[in-house]
C-alpha positions as CSV (number, residue, x, y, z in Angstrom):
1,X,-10.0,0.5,9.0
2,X,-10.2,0.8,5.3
3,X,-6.4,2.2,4.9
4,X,-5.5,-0.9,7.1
5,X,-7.3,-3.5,4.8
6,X,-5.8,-2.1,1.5
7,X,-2.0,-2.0,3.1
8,X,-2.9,-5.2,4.2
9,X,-4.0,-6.4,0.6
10,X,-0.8,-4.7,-0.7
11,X,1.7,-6.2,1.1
12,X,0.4,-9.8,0.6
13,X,0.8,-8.7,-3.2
14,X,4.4,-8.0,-2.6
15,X,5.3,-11.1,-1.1
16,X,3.6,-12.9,-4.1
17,X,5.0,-11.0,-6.9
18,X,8.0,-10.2,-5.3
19,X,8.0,-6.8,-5.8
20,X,10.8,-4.4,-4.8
21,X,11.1,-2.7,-1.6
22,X,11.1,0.7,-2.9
23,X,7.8,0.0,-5.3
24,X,6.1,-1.6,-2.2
25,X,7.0,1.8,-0.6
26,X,5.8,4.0,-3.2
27,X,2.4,2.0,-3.3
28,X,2.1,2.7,0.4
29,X,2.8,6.2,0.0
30,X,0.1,6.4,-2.8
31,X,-2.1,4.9,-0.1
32,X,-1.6,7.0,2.2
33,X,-2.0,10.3,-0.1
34,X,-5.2,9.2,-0.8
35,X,-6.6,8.5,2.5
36,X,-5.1,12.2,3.3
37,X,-7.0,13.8,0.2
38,X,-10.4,12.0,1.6
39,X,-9.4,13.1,5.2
């Protein structure tokens, strides 16, 4: 549930900073690389 948690965290981060689409994508992409790398 960890991976949940931190996309969780990380989209409440783009809807206060307003990030971009396509950063908030890459940050989830990064997320899930690493989960993959501890899999």
């Amino acid at each position: 549930h960890g991976q949940n948690g931190v996309l969780y965290v990380t989209e409440n981060v783009r809807k206060e900073t307003l990030l971009s689409d396509a950063l908030y994508n890459i940050m989830k992409m990064n997320v899930l690389n690493i989960k993959l790398l501890h899999d």
